[in-house]
N, C-alpha and C positions, 0 to 999 in steps of 0.2 A: 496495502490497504492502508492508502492515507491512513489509517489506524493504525498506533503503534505497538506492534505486536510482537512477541519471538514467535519468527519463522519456525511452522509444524511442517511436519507429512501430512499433505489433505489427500480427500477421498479422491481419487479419479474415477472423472466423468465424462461422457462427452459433449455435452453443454446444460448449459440449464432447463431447467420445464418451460418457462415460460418467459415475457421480460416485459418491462412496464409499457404496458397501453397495445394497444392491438400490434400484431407481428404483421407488415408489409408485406407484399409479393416479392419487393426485389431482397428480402431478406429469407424467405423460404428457406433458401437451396442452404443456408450458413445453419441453420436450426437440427440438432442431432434428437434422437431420443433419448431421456434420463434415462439412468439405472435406477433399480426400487435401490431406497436408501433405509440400511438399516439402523445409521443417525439421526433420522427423521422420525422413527417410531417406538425409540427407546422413551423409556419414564413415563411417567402416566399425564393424563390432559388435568391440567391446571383446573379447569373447572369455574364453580364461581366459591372460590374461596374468598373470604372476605378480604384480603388485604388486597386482591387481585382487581374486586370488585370496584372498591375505594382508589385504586390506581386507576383504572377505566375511566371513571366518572373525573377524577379531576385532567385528565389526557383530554377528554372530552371537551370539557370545560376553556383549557388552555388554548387546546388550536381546532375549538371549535367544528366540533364533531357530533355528527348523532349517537347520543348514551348507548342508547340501545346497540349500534350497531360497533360501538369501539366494547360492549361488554359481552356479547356474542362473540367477536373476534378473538380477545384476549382470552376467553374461555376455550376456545378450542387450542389454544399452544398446550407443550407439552413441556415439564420443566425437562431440560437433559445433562444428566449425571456427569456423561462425557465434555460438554463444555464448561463446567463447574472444573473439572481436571484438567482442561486444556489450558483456562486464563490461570491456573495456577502455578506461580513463578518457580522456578525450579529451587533446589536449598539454597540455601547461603552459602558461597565461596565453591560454587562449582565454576570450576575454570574457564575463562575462555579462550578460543583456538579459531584466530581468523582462516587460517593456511585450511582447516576442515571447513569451517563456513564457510569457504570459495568456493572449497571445490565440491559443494553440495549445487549450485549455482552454475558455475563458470566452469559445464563441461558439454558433451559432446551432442548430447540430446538437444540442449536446451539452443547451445547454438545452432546447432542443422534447421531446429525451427526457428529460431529467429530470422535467419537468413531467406526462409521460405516466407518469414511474414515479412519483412523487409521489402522483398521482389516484389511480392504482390500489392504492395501500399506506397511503392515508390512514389507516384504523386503526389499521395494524399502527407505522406510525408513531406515530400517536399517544401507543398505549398504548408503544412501546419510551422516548418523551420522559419519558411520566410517572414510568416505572420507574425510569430511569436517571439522567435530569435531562442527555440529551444531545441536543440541540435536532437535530430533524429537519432543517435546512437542513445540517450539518456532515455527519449521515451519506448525505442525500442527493450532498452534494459529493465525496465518500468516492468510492461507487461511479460517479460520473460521470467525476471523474478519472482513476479504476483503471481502467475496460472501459466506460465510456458504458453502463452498465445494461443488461452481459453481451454489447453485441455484439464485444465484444475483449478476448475471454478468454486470446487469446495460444495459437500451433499447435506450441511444441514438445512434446516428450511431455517429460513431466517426469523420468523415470528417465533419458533422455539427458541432459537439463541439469544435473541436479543431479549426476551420476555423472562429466560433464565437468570440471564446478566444483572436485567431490572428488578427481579424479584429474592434470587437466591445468589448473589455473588458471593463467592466463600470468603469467610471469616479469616482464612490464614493470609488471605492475600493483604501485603501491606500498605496499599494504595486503597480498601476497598471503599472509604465512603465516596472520596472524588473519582474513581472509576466507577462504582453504581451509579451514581447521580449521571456520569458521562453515558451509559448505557440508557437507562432510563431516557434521557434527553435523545437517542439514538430511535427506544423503540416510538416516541411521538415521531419521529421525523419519517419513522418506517409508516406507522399508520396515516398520516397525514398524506405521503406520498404515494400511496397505494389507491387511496378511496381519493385522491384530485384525480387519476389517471385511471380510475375503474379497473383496476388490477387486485385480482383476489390476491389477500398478502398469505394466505395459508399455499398458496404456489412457488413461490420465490424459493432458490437454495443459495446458498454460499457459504463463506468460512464460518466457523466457531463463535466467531465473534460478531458476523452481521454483515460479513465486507460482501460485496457483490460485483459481479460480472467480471469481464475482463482486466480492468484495474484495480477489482477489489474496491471498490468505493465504497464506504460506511453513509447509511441512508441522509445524512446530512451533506458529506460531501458530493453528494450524485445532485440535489437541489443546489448546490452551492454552486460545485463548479463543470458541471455536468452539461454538455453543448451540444446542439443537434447539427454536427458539422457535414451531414450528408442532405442539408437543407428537406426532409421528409417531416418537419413542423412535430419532431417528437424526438426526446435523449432516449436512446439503445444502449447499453454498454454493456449487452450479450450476445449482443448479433450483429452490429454494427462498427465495422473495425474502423471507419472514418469519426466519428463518434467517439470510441474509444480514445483514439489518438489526437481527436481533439481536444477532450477534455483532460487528456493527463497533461497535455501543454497548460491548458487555460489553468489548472492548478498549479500548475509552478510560475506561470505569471501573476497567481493569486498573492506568491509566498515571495515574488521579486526576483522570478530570475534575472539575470544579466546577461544580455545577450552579448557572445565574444568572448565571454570571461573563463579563465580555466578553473574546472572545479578540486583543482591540488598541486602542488606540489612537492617534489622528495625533499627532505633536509638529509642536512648530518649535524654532526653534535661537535662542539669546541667544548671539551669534558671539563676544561681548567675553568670555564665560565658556565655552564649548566646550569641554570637556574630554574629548574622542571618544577617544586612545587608551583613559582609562580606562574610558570607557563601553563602547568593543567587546569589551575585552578577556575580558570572560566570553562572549562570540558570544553565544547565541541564548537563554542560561542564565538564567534572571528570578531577578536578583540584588539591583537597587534598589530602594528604598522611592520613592516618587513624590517624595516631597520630599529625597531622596539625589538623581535624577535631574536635579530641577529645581537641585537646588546647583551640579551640575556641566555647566549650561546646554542642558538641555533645558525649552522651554514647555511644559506639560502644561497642558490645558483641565479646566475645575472637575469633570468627571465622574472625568477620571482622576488627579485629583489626589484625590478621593476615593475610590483605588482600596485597597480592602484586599487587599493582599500584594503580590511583588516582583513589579517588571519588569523587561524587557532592553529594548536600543536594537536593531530589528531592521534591517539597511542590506539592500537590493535593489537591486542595482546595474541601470543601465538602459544598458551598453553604453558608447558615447562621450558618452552625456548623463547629468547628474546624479542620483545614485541616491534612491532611492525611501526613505525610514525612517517605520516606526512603533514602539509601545511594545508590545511583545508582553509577554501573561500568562501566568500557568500554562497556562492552558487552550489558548494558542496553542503551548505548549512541548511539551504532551499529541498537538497532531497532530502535530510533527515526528515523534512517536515511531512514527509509521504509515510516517514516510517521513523520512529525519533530514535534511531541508531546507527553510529559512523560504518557496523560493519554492513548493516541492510546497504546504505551510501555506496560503499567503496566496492560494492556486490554487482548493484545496477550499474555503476561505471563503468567495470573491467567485460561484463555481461556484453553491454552493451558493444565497447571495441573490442572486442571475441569476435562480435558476431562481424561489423564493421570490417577487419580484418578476413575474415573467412569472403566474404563477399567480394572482396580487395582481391583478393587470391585466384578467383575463379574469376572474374574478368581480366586479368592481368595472365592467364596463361595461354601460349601460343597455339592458335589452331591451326 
């Protein structure tokens, strides 16, 4: 979810209720039935509480909406408990451990299905790599990460979480004015997009946070960068895997991918010249030239020492053992922006040639 979130346990489903604007025929057969969600019917309905009401009317106001039917709407959400504890960041100085973050990610399930989504989208992959110049393992790793290719779409309904976010973000969180405000701006993009597309928003489910469909798009980024790549004159990203895969391209072309370009390289360290505070100090920002880096004792191998344009020292910490660094590029800066975290990054990577590799494997054995 283009949204930058810590990666939870969502609920498993097998696809969503519904998805924006009428479901096609040639989409039938991809459409499962929901389970009853019992995150969907926790905490009690919002109502018309005053401050709720006052939110309506200026929602209304902004992107131009009928009053009445943006304060109907928001009256029927429910505050939920549960995502009030989900966006809450976990304590201060809890550890972190890439080597467990992988391998929650980059194991056997996730690739057996990528490799079944891969086969079955081989063209549409194809042609999205050639358009875009976004190589089919990244977007492959995209949707593996997000929902394992749609079986974890995520069961809250979206009008509760996002309506929660907007109205009751907790007070412990340390980000919380400019993340309410970000959520708030989230549920106008929900209602706006809901009532252009005649889509009851009280049907909708996905994450905790608002993200939906297949790539988890947060209702801004589905209007932003959301493409109807199956030519059907309407964006799917619950049922439509060409769609899907369109649009998580056109979002990294949004953010500048570079087509060609490698998204890392390994270093090692010259300990006598190690200049790490000033190397971290941009975090994850590809700010060095290869030979700035190597001034201030980092090895770089002759590929990325012939690397055209900046990079960052990216550090992965691995818990009580020493942390993990590579050289991240634009292009590895490009996926943070789907997720603004190196280990979400280096997750969809390895995800992705997991799966690349498994594929490699089965063609390449003798019959």
């Amino acid at each position: 979810m283009p949204f930058h979130k810590t990666i939870v346990t969502l609920i498993l489903i097998a696809a969503c209720a519904s998805s924006i604007g009428a479901t096609s025929k040639k989409h039938a057969k991809s459409k499962a039935k929901a389970k009853p969600a019992a995150a969907a019917t926790e905490g009690t309905p919002y109502g018309e509480r005053a401050d709720l009401m006052r939110l309506a009317d200026d929602i209304a106001q902004r992107r131009n909406l009928d009053p009445a039917w943006v304060r109907a709407t928001l009256a029927k959400a429910r505050m939920l408990p549960s995502v009030v504890r989900a966006i809450t960041p976990p304590a201060v100085g809890t550890p972190k451990n890439w080597a467990l973050y992988r391998s929650r990610f980059v194991e056997p399930i996730r690739i057996r299905a990528g490799v079944k989504f891969w086969l079955a989208n081989q063209e549409t992959l194809a042609r999205v790599e050639a358009q875009t110049g976004v190589p089919a393992s990244i977007i492959v790793g995209i949707i593996g990460v997000e929902t394992i290719y749609g079986q974890q779409l995520g069961n809250y309904r979206v009008m509760d979480a996002l309506t929660t976010l907007a109205l009751d973000f907790p007070d412990a969180h340390p980000r919380k004015v400019d993340r309410q405000a970000y959520f708030l701006t989230e549920l106008e993009s929900y209602l706006s997009l809901t009532h252009r597309t005649g889509t009851d928003p009280m049907a909708l489910r996905g994450s905790y946070a608002g993200a939906m469909g297949w790539p988890q798009f947060m209702p801004s980024s589905w209007v932003k960068y959301g493409i109807d790549f199956d030519n059907d004159s309407r964006v799917d990203l619950f049922h439509s895997q060409a769609d899907v895969i369109g649009s998580v391209a056109n979002y990294f072309q949004a953010f500048k991918w570079k087509p060609g370009m490698a998204t890392h390289y390994p270093v090692q360290f010259d300990m006598a010249r190690l200049d790490m505070p000033t190397l971290m100090a941009p975090d994850i920002l590809p700010t060095f030239s290869p030979a700035a880096m190597q001034d201030k004792g980092v090895i770089l191998d002759p590929t990325a020492l012939n690397h055209a344009g900046p990079l960052a020292l990216v550090e992965l910490q691995n818990g009580a053992e020493a942390p993990t660094y590579v050289a991240g590029t634009e292009n590895f800066y490009a996926i943070t922006r789907y997720n603004w975290s190196s280990y979400y990054a280096m997750a969809v990577i390895d995800l992705g040639q997991a799966v690349a590799q498994a594929i490699q494997a089965q063609t390449s054995v003798p019959k």
